[in-house]
C-alpha positions as CSV (number, residue, x, y, z in Angstrom):
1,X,-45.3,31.3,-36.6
2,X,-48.3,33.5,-35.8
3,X,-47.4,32.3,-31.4
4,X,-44.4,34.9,-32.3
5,X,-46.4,37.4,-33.3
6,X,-48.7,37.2,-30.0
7,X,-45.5,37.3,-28.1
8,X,-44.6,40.3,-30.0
9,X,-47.7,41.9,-28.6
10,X,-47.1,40.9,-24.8
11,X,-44.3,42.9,-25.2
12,X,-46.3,45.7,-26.3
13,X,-48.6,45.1,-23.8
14,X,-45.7,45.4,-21.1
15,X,-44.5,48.7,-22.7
16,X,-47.8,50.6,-22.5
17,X,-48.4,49.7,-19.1
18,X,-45.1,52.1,-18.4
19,X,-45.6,55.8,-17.5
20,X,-42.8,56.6,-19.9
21,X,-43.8,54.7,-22.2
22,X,-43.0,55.5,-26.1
23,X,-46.3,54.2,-27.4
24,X,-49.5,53.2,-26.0
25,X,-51.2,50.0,-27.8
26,X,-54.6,49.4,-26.2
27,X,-55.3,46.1,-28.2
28,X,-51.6,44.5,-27.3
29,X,-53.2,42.9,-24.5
30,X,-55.9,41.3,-25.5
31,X,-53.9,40.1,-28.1
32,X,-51.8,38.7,-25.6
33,X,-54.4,36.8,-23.3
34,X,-56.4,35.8,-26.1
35,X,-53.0,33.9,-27.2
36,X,-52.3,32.1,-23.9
37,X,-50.1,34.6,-23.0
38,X,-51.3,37.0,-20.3
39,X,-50.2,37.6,-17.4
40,X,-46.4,37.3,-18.5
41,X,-45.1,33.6,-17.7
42,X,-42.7,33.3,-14.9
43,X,-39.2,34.1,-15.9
44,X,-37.1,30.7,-17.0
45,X,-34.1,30.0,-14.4
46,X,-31.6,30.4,-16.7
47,X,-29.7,34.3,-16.2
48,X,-28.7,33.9,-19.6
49,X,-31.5,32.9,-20.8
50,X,-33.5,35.5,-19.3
51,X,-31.1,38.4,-20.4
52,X,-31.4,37.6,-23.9
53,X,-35.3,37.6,-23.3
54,X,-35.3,41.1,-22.3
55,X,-32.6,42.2,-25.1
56,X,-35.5,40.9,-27.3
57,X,-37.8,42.2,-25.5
58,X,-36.3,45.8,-25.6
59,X,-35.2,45.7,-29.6
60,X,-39.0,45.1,-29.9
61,X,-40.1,48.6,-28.0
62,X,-37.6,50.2,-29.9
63,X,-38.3,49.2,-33.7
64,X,-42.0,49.8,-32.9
65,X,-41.5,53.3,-32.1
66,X,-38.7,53.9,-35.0
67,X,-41.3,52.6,-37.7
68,X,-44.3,54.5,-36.2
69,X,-42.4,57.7,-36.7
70,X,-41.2,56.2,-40.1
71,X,-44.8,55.9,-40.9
72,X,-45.9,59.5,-39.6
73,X,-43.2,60.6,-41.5
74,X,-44.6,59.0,-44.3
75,X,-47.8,60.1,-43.9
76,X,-46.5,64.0,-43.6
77,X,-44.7,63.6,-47.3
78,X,-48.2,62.5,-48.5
79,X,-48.3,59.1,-48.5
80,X,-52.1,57.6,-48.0
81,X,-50.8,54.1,-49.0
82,X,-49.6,52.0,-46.0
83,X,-48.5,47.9,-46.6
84,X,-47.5,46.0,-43.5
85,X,-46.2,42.1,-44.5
86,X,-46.6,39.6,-42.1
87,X,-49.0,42.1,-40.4
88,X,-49.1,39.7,-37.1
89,X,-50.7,41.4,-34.2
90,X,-50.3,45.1,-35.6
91,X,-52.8,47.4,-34.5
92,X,-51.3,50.6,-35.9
93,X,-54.4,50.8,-38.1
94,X,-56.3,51.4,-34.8
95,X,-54.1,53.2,-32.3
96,X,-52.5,55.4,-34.6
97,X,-53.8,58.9,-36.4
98,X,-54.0,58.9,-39.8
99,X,-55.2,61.4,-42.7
100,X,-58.0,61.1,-44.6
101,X,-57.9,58.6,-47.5
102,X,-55.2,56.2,-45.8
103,X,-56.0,52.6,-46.9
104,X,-53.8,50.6,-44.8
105,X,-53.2,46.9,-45.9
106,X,-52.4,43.8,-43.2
107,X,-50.7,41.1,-45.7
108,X,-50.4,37.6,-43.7
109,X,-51.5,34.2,-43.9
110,X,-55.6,33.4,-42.6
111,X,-54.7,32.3,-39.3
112,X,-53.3,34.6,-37.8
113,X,-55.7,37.2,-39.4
114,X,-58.4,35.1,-38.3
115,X,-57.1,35.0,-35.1
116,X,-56.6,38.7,-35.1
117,X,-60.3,39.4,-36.5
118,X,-61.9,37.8,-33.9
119,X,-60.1,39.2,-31.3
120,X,-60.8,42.6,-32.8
121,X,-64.5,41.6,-32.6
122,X,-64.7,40.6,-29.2
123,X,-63.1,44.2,-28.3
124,X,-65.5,46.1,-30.6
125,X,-62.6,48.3,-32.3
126,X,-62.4,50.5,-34.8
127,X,-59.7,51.3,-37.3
128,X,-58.7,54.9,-37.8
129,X,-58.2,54.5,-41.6
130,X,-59.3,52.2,-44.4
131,X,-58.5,48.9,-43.4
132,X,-57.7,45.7,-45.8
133,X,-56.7,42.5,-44.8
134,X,-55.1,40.3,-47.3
135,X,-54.9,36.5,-46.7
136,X,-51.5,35.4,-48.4
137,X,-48.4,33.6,-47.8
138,X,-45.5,35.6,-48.4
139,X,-43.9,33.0,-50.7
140,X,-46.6,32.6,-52.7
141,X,-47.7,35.4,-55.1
142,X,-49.1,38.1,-52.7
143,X,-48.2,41.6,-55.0
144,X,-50.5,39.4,-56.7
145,X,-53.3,39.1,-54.1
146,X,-52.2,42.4,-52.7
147,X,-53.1,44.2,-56.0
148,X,-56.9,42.1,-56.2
149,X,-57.1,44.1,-52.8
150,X,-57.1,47.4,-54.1
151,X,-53.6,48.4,-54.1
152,X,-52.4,51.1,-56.3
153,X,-48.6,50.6,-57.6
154,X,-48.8,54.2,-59.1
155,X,-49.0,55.6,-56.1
156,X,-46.4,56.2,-53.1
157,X,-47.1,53.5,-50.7
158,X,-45.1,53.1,-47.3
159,X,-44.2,49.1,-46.5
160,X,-43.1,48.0,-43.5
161,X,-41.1,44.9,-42.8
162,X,-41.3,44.2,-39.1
163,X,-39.0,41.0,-37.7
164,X,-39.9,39.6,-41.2
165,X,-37.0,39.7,-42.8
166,X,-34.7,37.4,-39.8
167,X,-37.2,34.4,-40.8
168,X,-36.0,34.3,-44.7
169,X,-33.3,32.6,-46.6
170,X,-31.3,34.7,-48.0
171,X,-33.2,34.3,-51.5
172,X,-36.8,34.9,-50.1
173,X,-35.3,38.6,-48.9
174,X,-34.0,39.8,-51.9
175,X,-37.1,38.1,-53.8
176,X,-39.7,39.8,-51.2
177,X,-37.4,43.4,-51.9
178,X,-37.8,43.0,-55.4
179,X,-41.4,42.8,-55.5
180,X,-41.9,45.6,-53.2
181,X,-39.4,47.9,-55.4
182,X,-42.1,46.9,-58.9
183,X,-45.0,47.9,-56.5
184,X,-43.2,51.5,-55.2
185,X,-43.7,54.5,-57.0
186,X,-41.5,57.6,-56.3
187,X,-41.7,58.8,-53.0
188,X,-42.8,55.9,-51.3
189,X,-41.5,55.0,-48.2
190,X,-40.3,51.5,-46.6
191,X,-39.1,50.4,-42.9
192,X,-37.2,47.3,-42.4
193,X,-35.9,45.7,-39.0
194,X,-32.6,43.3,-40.0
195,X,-30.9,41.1,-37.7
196,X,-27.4,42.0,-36.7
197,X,-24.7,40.5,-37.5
198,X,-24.3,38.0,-34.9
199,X,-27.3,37.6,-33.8
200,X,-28.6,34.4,-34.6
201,X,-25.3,32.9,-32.7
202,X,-25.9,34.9,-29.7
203,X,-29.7,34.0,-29.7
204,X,-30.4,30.9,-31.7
205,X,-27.7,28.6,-31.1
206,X,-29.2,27.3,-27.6
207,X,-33.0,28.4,-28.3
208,X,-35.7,26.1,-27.3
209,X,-36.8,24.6,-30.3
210,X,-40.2,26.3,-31.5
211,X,-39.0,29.7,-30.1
212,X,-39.0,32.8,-32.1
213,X,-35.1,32.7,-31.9
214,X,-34.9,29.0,-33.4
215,X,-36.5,29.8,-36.5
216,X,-34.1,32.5,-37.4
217,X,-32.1,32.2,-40.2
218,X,-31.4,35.9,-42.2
219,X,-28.7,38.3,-40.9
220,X,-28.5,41.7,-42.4
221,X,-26.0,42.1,-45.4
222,X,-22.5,43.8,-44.9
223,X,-23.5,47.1,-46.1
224,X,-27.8,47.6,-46.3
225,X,-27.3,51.5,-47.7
226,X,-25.4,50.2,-50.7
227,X,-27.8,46.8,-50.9
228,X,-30.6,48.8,-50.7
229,X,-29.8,51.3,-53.4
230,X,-29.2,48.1,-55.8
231,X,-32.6,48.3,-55.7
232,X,-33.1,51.8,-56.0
233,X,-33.6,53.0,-52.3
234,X,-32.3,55.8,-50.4
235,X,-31.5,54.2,-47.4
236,X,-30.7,55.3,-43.8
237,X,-29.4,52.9,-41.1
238,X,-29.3,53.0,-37.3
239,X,-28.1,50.7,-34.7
240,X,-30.6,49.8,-32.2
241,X,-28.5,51.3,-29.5
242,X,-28.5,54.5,-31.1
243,X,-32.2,55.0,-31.9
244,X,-32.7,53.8,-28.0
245,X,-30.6,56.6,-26.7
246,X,-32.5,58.9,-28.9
247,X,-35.9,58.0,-27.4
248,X,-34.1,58.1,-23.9
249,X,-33.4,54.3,-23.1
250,X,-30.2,54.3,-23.4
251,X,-28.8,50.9,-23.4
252,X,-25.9,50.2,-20.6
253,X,-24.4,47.4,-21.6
254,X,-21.2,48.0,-23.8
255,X,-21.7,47.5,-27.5
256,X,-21.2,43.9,-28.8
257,X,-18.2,43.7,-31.2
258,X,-20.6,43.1,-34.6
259,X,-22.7,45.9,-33.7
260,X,-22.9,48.6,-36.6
261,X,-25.4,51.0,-38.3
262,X,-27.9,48.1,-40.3
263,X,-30.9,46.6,-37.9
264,X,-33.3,49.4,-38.8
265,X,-33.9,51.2,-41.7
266,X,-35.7,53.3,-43.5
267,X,-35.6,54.3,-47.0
268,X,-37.0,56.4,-50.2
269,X,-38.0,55.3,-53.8
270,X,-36.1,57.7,-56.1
């Protein structure tokens, strides 16, 4: 599982290398070569296989820059408590600005953290806030682990789900929510990414087995807003196709008949 997350930052790595582009990650590409995957492999022959590539591709740029401006955002209302499950490749902690006190903590499994540590070695960086790594599996008990790691529960804490969420049975998500929503004090913040409604049969029925889009399994419910304040969120949804034309890349293709407000979020602890 942790390949997908070195795929996720080639793509990063493609997007910084733009002059437009709307964020710059420095460590994306040593992520990527370190994984086997830099330069970019040759396109496969397939047209449609190759458009839903870069639809991927692009939904990635786009939630990265929604949930870095969910996080300054976060930051702004005062929170110094940041939680990033099934951290991956992330490198927010180091190419982002962040107040004073932030403790920022990467929850994933060993390897890929392992992977990511030496990595982050060999490039000499350094974070730009308090930095904890927590080595769980996300089915196991991680608030658990995550609270032996320093976290505070009393205190607002922003959490962000990243392409987590499409790899869970149905279950595992509202198990995972639940456990964030103990943790969350008023005022925290949390970022989700959800896969549309119709995604996983545009994407996953003919995906090479392996891929990212083969292991998907979770699309997002009928209506997040309400879900989410089941749990006691304030939510706000957005359709990747409006949050692109907001950052100006607008999408040209016409919208695809399941397409509704729902693949990001963000929301508030009342």
């Amino acid at each position: 599982m942790w390949a997908t997350a070195v795929g996720v930052a080639r793509v990063r790595a493609l997007e910084t290398e733009r002059e437009n582009a709307l964020f710059r990650d420095p460590l994306a590409q040593a992520f990527a070569a370190a994984g086997g995957l830099w330069p970019s492999s040759p396109p496969p022959g397939d047209e449609a296989a190759r458009r839903r590539r870069l639809a991927v591709s692009f939904s990635i740029v786009i939630r990265t820059k929604f949930l870095d401006d969910l996080l300054r955002q976060a930051c702004a209302s005062g929170v110094r408590q940041v939680v990033l499950l099934g951290a991956g490749m992330d490198s927010r902690a180091f190419r982002m600005d962040w107040p004073d006190g932030t403790r920022l903590f990467e929850v994933d499994t060993a390897a890929p953290l392992d992977f990511k540590a030496s990595v982050l070695r060999r490039e000499r960086a350094v974070a730009r806030c308090e930095r904890i790594t927590v080595a769980v599996d996300l089915r196991e008990d991680w608030p658990a682990a995550l609270a032996a790691a320093g976290h505070d529960p009393a205190a607002p804490t922003a959490w962000i789900a990243e392409g987590l969420l499409i790899y869970l049975p149905e279950d595992a998500v509202e198990l995972l929510l639940a456990r964030i929503s103990t943790r969350s004090a008023a005022g925290s913040r949390m970022g989700l990414t959800l896969g549309s409604r119709g995604v996983i049969e545009r994407f996953g029925t003919d995906a090479a087995p392996g891929s990212a889009a083969s292991l998907w399994i979770s699309e997002m419910p009928d209506d997040p807003v309400r879900w989410l304040a089941g749990h006691g969120w304030e939510a706000d949804s957005h359709t990747l196709r409006e949050r692109a034309a907001a950052y100006g890349r607008p999408i040209s293709t016409p919208p695809q008949r399941e397409e509704r407000p729902g693949q990001l979020i963000s929301a508030v602890r009342r």
